[in-house]
DRENNUKE-290021 format. One record per residue: x, y, z of N, C-alpha, C in turn; residue in three letters. Coordinates in steps of 0.2 Angstrom, whole numbers, plus 2048, in hexadecimal, padded with zeros to 3 digits. Example, Ala and Ser with C-alpha at 12.3 -4.5 7.8 and 13.67 -1.06 7.14 Angstrom:
<sites>
8427E482783E7EA8278427F0827ALA/8407F58238447FB824840800827SER/
</sites>
This chain:
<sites>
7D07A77EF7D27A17F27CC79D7F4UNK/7CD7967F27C87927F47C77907FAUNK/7C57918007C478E8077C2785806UNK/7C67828077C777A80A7C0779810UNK/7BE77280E7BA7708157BD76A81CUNK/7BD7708227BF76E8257BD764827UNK/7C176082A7BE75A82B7BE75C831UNK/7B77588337B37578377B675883FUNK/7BB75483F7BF7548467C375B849UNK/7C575E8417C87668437C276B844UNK/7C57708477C17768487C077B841UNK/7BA77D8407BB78183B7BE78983BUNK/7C178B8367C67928367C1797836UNK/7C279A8397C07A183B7C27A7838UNK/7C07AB8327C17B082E7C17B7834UNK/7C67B78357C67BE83A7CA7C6835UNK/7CB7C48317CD7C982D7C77CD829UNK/7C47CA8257BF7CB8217B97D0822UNK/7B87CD82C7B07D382E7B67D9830UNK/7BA7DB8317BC7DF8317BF7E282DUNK/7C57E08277C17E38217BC7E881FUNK/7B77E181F7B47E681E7AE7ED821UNK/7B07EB8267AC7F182C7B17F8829UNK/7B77F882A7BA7FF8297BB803821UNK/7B87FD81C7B77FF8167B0804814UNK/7B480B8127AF80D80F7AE811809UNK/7A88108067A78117FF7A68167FCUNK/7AA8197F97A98227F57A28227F3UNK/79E8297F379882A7F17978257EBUNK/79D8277E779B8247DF79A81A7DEUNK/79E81A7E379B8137E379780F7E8UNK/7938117EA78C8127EF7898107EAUNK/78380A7EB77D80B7E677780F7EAUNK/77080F7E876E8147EB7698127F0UNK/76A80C7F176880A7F876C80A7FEUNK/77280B7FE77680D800778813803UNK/7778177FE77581E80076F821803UNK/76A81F80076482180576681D80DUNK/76781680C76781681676B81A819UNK/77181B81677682281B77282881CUNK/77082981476983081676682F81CUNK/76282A81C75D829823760829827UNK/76682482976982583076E82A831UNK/76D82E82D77383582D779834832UNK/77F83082D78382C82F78782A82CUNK/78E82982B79482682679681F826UNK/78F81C82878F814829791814830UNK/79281783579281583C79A81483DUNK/79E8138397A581183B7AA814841UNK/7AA8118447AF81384B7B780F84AUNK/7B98168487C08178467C581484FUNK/7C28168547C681585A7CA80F859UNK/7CA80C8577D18058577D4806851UNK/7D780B84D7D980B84A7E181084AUNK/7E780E84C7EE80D84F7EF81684BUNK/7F281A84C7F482184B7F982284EUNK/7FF82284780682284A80782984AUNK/80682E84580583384480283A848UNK/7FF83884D7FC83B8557FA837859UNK/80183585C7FD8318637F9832868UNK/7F78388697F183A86D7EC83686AUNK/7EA8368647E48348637E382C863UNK/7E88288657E68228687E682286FUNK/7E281A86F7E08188767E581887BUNK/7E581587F7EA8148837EF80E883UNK/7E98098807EC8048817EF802879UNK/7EE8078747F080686F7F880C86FUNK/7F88118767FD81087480380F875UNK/80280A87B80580687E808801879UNK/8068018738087FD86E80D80086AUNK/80C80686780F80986381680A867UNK/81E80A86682480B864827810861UNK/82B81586482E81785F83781485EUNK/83981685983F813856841817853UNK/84981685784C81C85385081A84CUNK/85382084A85481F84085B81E841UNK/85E81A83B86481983B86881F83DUNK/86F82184187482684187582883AUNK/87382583587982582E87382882BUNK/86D82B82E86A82D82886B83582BUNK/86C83782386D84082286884381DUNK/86784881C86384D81786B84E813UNK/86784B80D86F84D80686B850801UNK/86F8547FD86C8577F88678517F3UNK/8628547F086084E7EB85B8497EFUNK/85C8487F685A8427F98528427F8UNK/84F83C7F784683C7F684583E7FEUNK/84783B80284583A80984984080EUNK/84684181384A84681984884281FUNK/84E84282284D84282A84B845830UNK/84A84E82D84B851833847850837UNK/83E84F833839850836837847837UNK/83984183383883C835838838839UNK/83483383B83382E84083182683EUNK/83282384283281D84282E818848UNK/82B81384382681184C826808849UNK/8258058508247FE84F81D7FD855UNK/81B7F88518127F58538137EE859UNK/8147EF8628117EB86380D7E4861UNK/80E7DF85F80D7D985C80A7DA854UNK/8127DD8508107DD8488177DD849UNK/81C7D884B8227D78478257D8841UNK/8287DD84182A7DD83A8287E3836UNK/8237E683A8227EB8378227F3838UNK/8277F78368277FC835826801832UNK/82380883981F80E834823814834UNK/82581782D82981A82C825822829UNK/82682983082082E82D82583482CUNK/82183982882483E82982C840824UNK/82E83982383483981E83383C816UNK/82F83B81482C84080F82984980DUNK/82E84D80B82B85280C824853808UNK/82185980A81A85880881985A7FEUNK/81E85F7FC82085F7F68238587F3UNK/8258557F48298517F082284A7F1UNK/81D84A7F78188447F88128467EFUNK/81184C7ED80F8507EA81284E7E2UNK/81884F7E181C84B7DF81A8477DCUNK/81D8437E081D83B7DF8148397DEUNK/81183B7DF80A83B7DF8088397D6UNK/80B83F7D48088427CD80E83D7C8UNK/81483C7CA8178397C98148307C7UNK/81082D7CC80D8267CB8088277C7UNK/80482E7C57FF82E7C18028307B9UNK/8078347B88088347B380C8327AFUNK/80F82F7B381682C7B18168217B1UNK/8168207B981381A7BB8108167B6UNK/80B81A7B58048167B58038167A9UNK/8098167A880A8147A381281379EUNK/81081079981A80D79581F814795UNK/82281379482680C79682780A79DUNK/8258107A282680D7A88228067ABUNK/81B8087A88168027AA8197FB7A5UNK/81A7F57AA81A7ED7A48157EC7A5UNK/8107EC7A98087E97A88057EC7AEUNK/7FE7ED7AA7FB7EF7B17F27EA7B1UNK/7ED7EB7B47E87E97B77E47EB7AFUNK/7E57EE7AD7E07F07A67E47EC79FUNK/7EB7EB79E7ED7E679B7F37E379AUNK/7F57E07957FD7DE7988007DE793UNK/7FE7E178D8017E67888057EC78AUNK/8097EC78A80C7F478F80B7FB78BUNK/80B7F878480980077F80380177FUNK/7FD7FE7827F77FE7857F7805788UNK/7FB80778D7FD80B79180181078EUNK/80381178A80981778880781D789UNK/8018217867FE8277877F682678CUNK/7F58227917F18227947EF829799UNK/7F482B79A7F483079F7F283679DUNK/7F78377967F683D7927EF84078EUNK/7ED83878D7E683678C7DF83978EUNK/7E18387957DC83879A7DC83F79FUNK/7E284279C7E384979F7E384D79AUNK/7E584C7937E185178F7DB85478AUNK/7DB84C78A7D584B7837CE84D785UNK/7C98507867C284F78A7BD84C78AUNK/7C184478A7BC83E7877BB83C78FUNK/7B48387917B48387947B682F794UNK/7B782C7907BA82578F7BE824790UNK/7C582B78F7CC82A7937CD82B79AUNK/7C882E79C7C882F7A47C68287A8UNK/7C28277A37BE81E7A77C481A7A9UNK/7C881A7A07CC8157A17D28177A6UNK/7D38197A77DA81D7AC7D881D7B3UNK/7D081D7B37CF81E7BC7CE8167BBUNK/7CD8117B67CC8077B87D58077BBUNK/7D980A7BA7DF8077B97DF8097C1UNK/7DF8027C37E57FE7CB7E87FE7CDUNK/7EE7FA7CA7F57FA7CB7F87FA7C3UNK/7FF7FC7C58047FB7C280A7F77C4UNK/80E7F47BE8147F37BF8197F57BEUNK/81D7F67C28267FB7C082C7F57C0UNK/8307F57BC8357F17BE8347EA7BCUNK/8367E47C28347DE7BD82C7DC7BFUNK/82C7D97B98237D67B78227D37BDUNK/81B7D37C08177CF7C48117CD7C1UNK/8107C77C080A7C37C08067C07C6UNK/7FE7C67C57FD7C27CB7F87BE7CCUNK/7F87BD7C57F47B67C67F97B07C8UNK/7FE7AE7C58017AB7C78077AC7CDUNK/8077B27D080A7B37D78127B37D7UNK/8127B67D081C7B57D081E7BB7CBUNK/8237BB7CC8267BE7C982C7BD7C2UNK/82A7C07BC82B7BD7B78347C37B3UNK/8357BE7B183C7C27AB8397C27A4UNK/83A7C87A38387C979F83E7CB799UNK/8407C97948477CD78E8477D578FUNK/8447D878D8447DC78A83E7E2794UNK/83F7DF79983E7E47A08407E979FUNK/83A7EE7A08417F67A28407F37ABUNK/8477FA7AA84A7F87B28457FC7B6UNK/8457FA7B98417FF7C18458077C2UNK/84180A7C18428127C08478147C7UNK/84C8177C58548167C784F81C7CEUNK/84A8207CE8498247D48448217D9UNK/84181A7D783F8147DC8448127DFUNK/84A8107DB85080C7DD85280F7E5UNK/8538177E285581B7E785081C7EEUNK/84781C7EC84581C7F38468177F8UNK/8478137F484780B7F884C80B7FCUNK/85280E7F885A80D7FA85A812802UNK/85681880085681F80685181C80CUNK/84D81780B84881281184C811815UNK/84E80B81185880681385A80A819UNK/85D80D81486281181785F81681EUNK/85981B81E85581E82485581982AUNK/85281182884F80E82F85480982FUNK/85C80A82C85F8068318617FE82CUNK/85D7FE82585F7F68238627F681CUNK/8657FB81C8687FB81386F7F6814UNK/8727F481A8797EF81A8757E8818UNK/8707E781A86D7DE8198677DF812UNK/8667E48108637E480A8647E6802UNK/8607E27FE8647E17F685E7E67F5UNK/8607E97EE85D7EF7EA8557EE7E5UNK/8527F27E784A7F17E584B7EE7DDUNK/8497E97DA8467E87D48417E97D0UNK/83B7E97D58337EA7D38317EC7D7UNK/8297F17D48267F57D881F7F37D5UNK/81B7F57DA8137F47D78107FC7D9UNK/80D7FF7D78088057D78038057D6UNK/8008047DF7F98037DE7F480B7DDUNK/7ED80C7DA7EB8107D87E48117DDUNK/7E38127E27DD8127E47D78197E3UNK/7D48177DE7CD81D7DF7CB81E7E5UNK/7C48227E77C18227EC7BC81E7ECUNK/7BC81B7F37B88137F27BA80C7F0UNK/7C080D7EF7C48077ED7CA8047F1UNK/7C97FD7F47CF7FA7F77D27F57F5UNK/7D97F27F87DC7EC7F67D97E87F9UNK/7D87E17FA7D67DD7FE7DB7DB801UNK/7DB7D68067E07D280A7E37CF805UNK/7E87D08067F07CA8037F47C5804UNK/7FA7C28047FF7C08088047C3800UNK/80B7C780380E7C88008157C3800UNK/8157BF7FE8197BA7FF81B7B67F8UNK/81C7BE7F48217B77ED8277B97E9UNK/82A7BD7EE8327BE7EE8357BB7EBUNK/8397BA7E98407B57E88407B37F0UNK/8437B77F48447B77FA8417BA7FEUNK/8407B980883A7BC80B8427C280FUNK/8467C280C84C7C68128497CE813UNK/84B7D18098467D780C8427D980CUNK/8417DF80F83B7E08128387E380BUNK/8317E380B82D7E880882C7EF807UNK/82C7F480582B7FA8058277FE801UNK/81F7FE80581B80480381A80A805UNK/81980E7FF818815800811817800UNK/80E81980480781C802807824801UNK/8038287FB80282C7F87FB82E7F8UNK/7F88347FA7F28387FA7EF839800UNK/7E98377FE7E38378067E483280AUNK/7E48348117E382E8157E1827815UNK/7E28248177DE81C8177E281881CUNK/7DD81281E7DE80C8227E1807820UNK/7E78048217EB7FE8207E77F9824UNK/7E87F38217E87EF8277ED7E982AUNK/7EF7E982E7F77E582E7F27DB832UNK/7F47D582D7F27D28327F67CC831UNK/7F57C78327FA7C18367FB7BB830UNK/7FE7B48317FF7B082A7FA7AD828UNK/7F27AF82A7EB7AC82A7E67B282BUNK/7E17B08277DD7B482A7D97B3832UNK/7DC7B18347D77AB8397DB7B3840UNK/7E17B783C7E17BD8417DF7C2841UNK/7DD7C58477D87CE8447DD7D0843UNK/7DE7D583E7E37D983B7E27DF83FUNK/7E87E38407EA7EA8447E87EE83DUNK/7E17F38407E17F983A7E67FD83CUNK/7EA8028387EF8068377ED80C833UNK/7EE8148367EC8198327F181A82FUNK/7F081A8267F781E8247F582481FUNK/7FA82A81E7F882F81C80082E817UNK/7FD83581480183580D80983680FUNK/80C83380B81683480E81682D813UNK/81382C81681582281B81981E817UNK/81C81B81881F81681581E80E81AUNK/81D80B81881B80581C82180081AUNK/8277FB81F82B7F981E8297F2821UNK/8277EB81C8267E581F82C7E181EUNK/82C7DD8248337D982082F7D2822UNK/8357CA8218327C682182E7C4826UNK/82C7C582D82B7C38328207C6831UNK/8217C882C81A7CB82D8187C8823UNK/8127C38238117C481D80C7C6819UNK/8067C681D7FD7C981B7FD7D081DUNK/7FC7D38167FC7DA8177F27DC814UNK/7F07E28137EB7E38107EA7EB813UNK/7E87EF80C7E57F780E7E27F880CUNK/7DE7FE80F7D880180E7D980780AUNK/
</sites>
């Protein structure tokens, strides 16, 4: 996005998102160049980064005081049960809301640690190619993808590997264009795989909004290597702003960052670990993780 110049009589904007960004970003060995690596040598160090302001719904001992004076918990719908088949359990999960991030809740522990496993291998080998995938970041051919996975998991080239670790995201469901920021119809869409359908439906249903919510159509799966991030966003290209959004985060730890309709707000870092679900609805639009 191109930054405008401000006139002379207004104040100029204030990027408060961006230096924090990029403070809590950090970079896999592999993608370290090697001046890089040598100053961490020297200062025998992980780049200095002080995790303390970083919100932990998952152990609230380990935040501050004043951080947890923010955190909420929230209790789960009456109507949610453990049914045979179900992706999601209740017994062990929890719900929390953020202190000045309307709109946003953190859903832990609702994942069992098999099924998080699952679903894991499921995005890499299924996901991340046709017919499920309509386009992904490497192209927009969908039979591009058809054996990618099988590819790069059986063959011992080391060129099926490359191309499989470049792949970012994917699309499930209806087309997104984001270059152009919308959503497209396409003749001949497969449907959104009927066991998305279902997790979205068991979200709904766990925190309480399946009566005011219509049924997931499209997904994206994002793919992150080590050393790789999303940058800042605005998720704002609905049809409508009514439901909420619903991400799943799978694998290793990492830092979210939740922040406001401008970058002009410092964004709350968030720890989320594998099995979280994060539920935004309209009231919140500028999301970005780490």
């Amino acid at each position: 996005m191109l930054a405008q110049t401000a006139p002379s009589d207004q104040v100029p904007r204030v990027d408060h998102f961006r230096p924090i960004e990029k403070y809590y970003r950090r970079r896999g060995d592999g993608h370290k160049n090697s001046k890089q690596r040598r100053r961490e040598r020297h200062q025998n160090t992980d780049g200095g980064v002080d995790y303390s302001d970083v919100i932990d719904v998952h152990c609230l001992e380990r935040n501050t005081e004043a951080q947890r004076i923010r955190i909420r918990r929230v209790p789960l719908s009456p109507h949610a049960t453990s049914i045979p088949g179900a992706i999601l359990s209740p017994k062990h999960a929890e719900m929390f809301e953020i202190d000045g991030l309307p709109g946003l809740c953190i859903l832990i522990n609702a994942m069992p640690r098999s099924t998080q496993v699952e679903w894991a291998f499921r995005a890499v080998r299924e996901y991340s190619q046709n017919p499920f995938t309509n386009v992904s970041n490497l192209t927009k051919e969908r039979d591009a993808t058809k054996n990618m996975w099988k590819h790069a998991w059986k063959e011992p080239c080391e060129a099926s590997w490359k191309a499989f670790h470049a792949l970012r995201w994917a699309n499930v469901g209806r087309h997104y264009d984001w270059t152009e920021r919308e959503y497209l119809d396409t003749p001949d869409m497969p449907p959104l795989p009927l066991e998305l359908e279902q997790l979205v439906h068991e979200v709904f249903e766990m925190t309480g909004m399946l009566a005011t919510c219509k049924a997931a159509e499209s997904g994206i799966v994002n793919f992150y290597p080590a050393g790789t991030m999303m940058g800042g966003h605005l998720d704002n290209a609905e049809d409508d702003m009514v439901n909420p959004i619903v991400s799943l985060s799978l694998g290793t730890q990492c830092i979210y960052l939740q922040g406001g309709l401008t970058r002009e707000t410092p964004p709350t870092p968030l720890w989320l670990y594998s099995g979280i679900a994060i539920i935004t609805s309209m009231m919140l639009d500028s999301t970005a993780q780490l």
